[in-house]
N, C-alpha and C positions, 0 to 999 in steps of 0.2 A: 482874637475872634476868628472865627473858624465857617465858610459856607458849604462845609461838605462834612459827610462822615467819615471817620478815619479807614481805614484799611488795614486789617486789623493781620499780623504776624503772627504765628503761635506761642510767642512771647509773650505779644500783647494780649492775646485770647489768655494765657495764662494767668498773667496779671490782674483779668477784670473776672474770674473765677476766685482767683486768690483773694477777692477786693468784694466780695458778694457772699450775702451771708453763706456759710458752708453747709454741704449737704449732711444728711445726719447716716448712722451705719444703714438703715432699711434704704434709703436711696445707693447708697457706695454698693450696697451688696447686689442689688438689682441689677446694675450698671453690669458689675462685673460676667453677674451669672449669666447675663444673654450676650455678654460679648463671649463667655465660653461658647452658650449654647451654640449661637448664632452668630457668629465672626463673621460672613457673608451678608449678613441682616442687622447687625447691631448699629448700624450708620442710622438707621431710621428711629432709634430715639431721641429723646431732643435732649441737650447739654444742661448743662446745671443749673447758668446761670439762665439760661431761658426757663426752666420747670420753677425758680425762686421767682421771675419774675411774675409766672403765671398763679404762683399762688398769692402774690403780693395782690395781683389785679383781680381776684377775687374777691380778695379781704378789701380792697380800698372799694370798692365798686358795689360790695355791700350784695351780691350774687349769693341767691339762696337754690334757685335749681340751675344745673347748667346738663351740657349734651358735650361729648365728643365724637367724630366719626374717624376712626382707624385708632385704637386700643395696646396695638402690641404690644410688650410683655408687662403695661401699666404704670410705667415712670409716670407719665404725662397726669395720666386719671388720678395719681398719690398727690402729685403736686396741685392740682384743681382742686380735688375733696378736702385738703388741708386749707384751702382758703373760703371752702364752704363751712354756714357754721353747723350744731350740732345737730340741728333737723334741715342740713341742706342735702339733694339727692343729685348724682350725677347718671345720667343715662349715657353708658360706652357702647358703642358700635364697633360688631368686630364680625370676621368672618373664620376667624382661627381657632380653634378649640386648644390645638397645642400652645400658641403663645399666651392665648390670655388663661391659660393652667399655670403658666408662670404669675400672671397677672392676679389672680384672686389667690396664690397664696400670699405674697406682698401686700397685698392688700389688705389679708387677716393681719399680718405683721404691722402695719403703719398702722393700724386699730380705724381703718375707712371702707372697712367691707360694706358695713353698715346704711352707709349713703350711697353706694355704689350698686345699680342693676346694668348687668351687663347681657345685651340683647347681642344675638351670635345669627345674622342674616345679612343679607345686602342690604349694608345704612339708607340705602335711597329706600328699601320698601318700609323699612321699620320707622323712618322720617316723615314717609310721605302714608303711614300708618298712623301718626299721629291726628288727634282733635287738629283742629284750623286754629290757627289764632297765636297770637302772643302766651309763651307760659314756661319760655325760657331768657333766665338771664345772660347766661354766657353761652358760649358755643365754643370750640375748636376743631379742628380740621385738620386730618394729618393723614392720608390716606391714597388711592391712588390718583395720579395727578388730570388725568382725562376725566377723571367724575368733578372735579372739584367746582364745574359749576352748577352741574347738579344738585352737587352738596348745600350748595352756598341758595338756590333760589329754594330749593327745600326749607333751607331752616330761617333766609331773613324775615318771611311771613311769622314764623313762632319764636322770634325773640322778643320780649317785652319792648316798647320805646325808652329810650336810653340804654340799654343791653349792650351788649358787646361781644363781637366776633373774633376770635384770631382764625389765622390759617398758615401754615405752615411755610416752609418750601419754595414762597414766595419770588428768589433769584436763585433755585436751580445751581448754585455752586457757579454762580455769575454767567449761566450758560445763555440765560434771558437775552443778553444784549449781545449775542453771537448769532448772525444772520447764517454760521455756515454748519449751524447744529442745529437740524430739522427734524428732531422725535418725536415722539406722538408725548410724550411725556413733557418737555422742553415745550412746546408747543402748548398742550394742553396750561401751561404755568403762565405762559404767557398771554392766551386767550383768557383763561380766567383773573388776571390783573386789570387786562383792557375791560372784564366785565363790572368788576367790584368797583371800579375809578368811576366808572358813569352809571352805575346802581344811583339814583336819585334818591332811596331810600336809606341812605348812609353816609357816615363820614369815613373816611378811608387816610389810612396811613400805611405806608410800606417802610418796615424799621428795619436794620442790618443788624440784628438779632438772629445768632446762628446762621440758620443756611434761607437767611429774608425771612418776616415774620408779619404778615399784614396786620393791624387792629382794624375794625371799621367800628363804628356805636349806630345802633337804630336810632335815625332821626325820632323827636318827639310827634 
């Protein structure tokens, strides 16, 4: 028995990729082209076995519309839509014309253009441009880290009760619990954990899934 998480070596990160269903060629190809395009930027898609697990937890969760806010070149949005079923719709926020040009030809290729509107403004106006109310099941958050509670009181009002949130980026590449790294970004990771933990409107879990991976569920 074990009262901690492991610590994971790139050995071990290797292993529990090798150990999780496998990506198919539209994801391997995805992967590859923005780490060409964007070798400076490719850090910000999420790993494999995080996009398998996130399409598992749409499929298990039974998620028929879901939201993402931050898009990049649409790993993330393939893996979501493949766990929505075939009349589910994913609304992506983005502010990039160039990456998500990568994003919607991938996404003609995974065959998920179809559920997929991708809205190209600042997520907080096109969020907070939506009806009032519950009328999404899932939600994700992967975007810049100073907005992210923004994000987060935008969209707990319009997730259904029992829905579910993730959010990204959650331990900052362990920077969280380093009192001598003071960025607005590190910072911002951090004031948004202390906000989600005492959000009374949720249940909250902080996973060591990639680089931290919050779930919280809309209380009933």
């Amino acid at each position: 028995m074990t009262r901690t998480s492991e610590s994971l070596s790139p050995e071990l990160n290797d292993y529990i990729v090798a150990h999780s269903a496998p990506v198919d060629d539209v994801l391997a190809d995805l992967a590859a082209e923005t780490e060409r395009l964007y070798p400076r930027s490719a850090g910000m898609q999420i790993g494999p076995e995080q996009g398998t697990f996130m399409t598992l937890l749409a499929r298990l969760s039974g998620a028929r519309d879901a939201v993402e806010v931050g898009t990049f070149t649409g790993y993330s949005a393939i893996c979501t839509a493949r766990g929505l079923p075939a009349d589910g719709t994913l609304l992506a926020c983005d502010i990039s014309e160039e990456w998500t040009s990568v994003a919607r030809r991938y996404w003609e290729r995974a065959g998920v253009a179809g559920k997929i509107t991708l809205k190209l403004a600042p997520a907080l106006e096109t969020l907070r441009a939506l009806p009032e109310g519950p009328r999404f099941d899932l939600a994700f958050i992967d975007a810049d880290k100073e907005g992210y509670i923004g994000y987060w009181d935008a969209l707990v009002p319009r997730i259904r009760p029992g829905g579910a949130l993730l959010v990204d980026n959650t331990l900052s590449h362990g920077r969280v619990i380093d009192p001598d790294v003071t960025s607005a970004q590190v910072q911002g990771i951090r004031d948004f954990n202390d906000h989600a933990l005492a959000d009374p409107r949720v249940e909250v879990v902080l996973l060591p899934i990639g680089d931290g991976l919050t779930l919280a569920r809309r209380r009933d």
